[in-house]
Each structure stands twice: as C-alpha cells, then as structure tokens.
N, C-alpha and C positions, 0 to 999 in steps of 0.2 A: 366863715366870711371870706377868709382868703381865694376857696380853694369856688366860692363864688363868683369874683373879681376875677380870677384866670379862665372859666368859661365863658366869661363876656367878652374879654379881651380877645381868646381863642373866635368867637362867633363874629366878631368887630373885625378879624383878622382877615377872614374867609370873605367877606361880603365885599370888604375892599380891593383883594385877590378878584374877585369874580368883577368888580365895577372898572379895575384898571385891563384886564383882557377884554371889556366891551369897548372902554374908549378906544384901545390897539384898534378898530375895526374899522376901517372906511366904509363911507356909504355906497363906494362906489363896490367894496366886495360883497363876496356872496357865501350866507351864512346860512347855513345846513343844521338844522336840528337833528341829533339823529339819537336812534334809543334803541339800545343794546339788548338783544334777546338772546336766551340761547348760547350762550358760549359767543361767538364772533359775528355771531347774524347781526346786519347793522339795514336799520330802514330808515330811508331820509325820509322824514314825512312834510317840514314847509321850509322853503329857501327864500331868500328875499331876493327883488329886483335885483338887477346887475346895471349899472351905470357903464360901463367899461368893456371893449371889445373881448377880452377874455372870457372863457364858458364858464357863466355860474355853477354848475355841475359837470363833472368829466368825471368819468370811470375807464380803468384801462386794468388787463389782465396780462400777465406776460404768461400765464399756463395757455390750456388749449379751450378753456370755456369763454365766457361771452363777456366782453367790456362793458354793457350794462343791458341788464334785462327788468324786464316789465311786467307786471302782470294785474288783470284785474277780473274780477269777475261778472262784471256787464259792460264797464266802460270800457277804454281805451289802453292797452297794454300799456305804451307810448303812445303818448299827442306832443305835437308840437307846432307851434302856431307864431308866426311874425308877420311883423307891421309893414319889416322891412323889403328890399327886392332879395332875398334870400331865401330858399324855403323853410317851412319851418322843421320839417327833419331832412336832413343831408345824409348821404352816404357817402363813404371813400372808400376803396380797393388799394393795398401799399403795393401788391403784387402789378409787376411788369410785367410777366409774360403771359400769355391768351390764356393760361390756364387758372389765374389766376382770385382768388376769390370776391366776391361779390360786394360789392359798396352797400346795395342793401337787398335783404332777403327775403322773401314771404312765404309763407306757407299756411293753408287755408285746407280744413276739410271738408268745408260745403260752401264757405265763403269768397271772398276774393283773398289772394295772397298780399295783392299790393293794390289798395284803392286808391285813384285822383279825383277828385271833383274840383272844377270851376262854376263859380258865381255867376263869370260873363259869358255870353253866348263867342266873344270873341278871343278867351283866355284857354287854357290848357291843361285838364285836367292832370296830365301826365306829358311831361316831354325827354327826350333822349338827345343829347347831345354827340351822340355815335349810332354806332348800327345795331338795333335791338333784333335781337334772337329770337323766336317764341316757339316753341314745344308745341305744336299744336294747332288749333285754327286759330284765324283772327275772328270775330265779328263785331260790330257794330249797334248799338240798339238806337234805332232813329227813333222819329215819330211817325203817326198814323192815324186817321179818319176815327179808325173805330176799336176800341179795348185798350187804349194804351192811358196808365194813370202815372202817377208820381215815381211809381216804384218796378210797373210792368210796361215795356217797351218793344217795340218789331225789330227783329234780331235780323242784320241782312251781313252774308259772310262775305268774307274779303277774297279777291280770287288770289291763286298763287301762281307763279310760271318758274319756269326752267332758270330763266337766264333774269338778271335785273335790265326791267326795262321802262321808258314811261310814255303812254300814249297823250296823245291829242286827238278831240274828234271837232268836223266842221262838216259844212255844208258848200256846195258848189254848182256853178250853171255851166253847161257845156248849151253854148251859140257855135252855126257852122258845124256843131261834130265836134270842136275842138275847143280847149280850157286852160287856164295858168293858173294851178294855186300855190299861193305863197306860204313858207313855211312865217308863223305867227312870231314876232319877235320877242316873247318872252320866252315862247317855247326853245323856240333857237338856241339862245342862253344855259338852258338846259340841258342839252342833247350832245352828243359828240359828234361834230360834224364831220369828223374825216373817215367816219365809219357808215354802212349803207343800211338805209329805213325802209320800212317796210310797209305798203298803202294797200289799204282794203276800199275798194269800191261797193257802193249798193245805188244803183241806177233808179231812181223817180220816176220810171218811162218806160215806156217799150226801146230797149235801146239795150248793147253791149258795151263796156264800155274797159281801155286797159290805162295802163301806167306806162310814162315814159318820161327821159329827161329826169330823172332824179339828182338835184341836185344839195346842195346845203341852203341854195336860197331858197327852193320849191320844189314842185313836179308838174308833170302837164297831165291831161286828160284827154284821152282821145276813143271817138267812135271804131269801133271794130267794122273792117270793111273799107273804111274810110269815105262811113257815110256823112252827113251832114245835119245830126238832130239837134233839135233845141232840148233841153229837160234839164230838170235838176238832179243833183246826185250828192249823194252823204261820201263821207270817207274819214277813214282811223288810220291815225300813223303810229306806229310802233317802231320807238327808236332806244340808242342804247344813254342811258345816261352819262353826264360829262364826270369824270376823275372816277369811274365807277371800274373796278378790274370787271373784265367781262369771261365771267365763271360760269358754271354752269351745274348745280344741283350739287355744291361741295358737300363734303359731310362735315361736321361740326360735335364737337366734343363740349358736354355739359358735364363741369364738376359741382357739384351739391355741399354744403357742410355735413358735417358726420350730425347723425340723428342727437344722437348722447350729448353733444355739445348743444343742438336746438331745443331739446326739451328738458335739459339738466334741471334737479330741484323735483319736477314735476311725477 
C-alpha cells in the first residue's frame, strides 16, 4: 500500500512540475515543440503566435555551417509570409567590405534561385535597395497577343552598355529649318547636368538634320545647309546618371559560399 501511495505522489509531483513551467510562459512568447531523434537531431515541428517583436524562432551557428536550414520535399524549404510592411523572409550581410557574404542566397538547378511575385500590377516582385550584380543576361517575360498563359510568357532581353547611362526618347517639329527642344523636367533631375548628352536624330522628311546649343536646359535642331524645312523628327538622349561614378566595364569579383556549407546533411 505504501509503496502505492509514493507512486501517486511521485506522478502528482510531475504533472504539477510540468503545470507550473506552462504558467512561466507568456502568451506573448513563442513555444517550440521539438522531438529529439537521433542523438542531437532536433525538429521543431509547431510554434505558437508571437505577440511581441522578438523572433518566435531564431537559429544561429557560430561553426561554418548554416543558422537555419529548411527542407522539404514538394513544398517550400523556407516560406515566410507577413501582414506587416516588412518581408516576409529578410536577409543580412554582417560583412563590411565588398567582398563580403550574401544576405540571402539561392541556388537552383533548373528553377529560380531567388523567386518574387507581386499581387499588384503596381507592387514589386523583387526590389534592391543598392546596385544588383547579375552574372549573366537580364530578361524580362512581358505579355503577348498569342501563346502566352499563366505560366509561359514573351521573354524580351534587357540591353547592356559600356558605361551607366539613362536615356529619354521624344518627338519634335523643326518650322523655318530650325527647333528648341527642352530637356523634360523629371528627366533633368535625373541626369548630371555638368557632364555632356548625347542626341540622336531621325528626321520624318526629306531633310538632314544636326545638333547644336547643347545645354542642361535643352538643345536646338537645325536643318543642314541651313535650309528652311518644316517636318517632324524623333530624337534619344543618352545622358550620364546623377551620383552615378562614371566607370566604364569594371570587373567585379563574385564570392559564392563553399558548396559543403550549402548542401550540408544532404
């Protein structure tokens, strides 16, 4: 009988042990189930809300492998999804100098490395808040009249040039032979104006037609000859960007993470 009485007591002991570390818990922390396999292998499998700006899950490594990795086998390695103006996965870099390692990384063998989609036609799938690098071409997949569905799209590629620069294109009447077009005021804003643009002509008419007076307000248009046509004429300016260093086909050095660290486990 006795030695009955001490296992209830023991069991009565435990249940209140476990009732008094659930009251410890705010609502507002975040509580990680996790279950032990394997020697040290630990898998969080459900956490509760977070009320509190603190990260309901954080992982961190002080060796050379990964602060937290994901995996799955249809779904989503990592998802992460907010209501709020923040995204829902974030990346940081601690590293200060250009050589520095990557906030966030992807890598794809047939897929995308790094996908964005927007909802809104006027939101942003992916944005950069400095100067993105890319290895490679850019392209674009617009729309199109004919074969393009949900998932296939008209791929039109991006051009590259030498030096960074950003044009404007307009249209323009040369009366008399002769023309004033003004440089467009948003464009202006943009542009460096103590450095000199470059105007490409394409004459509507039987007419030759050159460039002169270039200034930061505008340029003029004048007949060759110094005849006197009326016509109309296109033109593209190519100027250099404002706070933009004006380089010219630098090389650039891309450091990758070590393979072993990306596919560790695997």
């Amino acid at each position: 009988m006795q030695r009955h009485l001490d296992h209830k007591l023991q069991a009565r002991a435990k249940l209140w042990a476990a009732l008094t570390l659930l009251a410890t818990l705010t609502a507002g922390s975040a509580v990680a189930i996790a279950n032990a396999q394997g020697g040290s292998t630990v898998h969080r499998d459900t956490t509760k809300k977070c009320s509190t700006a603190a990260a309901c899950i954080s992982a961190s490594n002080s060796g050379a492998g990964d602060g937290m990795l994901g995996t799955a086998a249809n779904g989503f390695g990592v998802e992460g999804e907010s209501t709020g103006a923040n995204a829902g996965v974030g990346g940081y870099s601690l590293q200060s100098n250009q050589f520095g390692a990557s906030g966030v990384y992807g890598d794809a063998l047939n897929g995308f490395g790094v996908y964005g989609f927007s909802r809104s036609t006027s939101g942003y799938g992916l944005v950069s808040q400095g100067n993105a690098f890319v290895e490679g071409l850019i392209f674009t997949g617009g729309s199109c009249k004919n074969g393009c569905s949900s998932t296939r799209h008209q791929a039109a590629f991006v051009a590259s040039t030498s030096q960074p620069t950003i044009d404007d294109v307009g249209e323009g009447t040369l009366r008399g032979g002769a023309a004033r077009v003004a440089l467009s005021p948003d464009f202006a804003n943009t542009i460096d104006t103590t450095r000199s643009y470059i105007v490409m002509l394409t004459p509507e008419g039987d007419a030759s037609l050159y460039v002169t007076n270039r200034t930061a307000a505008g340029f003029d248009v004048r007949e060759v000859g110094g005849g006197h046509a009326s016509i109309s004429f296109a033109y593209r300016i190519v100027a250099k960007p404002y706070g933009v260093p004006d380089v010219r086909l630098p090389f650039k050095t891309i450091v990758r993470p070590m393979a072993q660290s990306l596919h560790q486990g695997h």
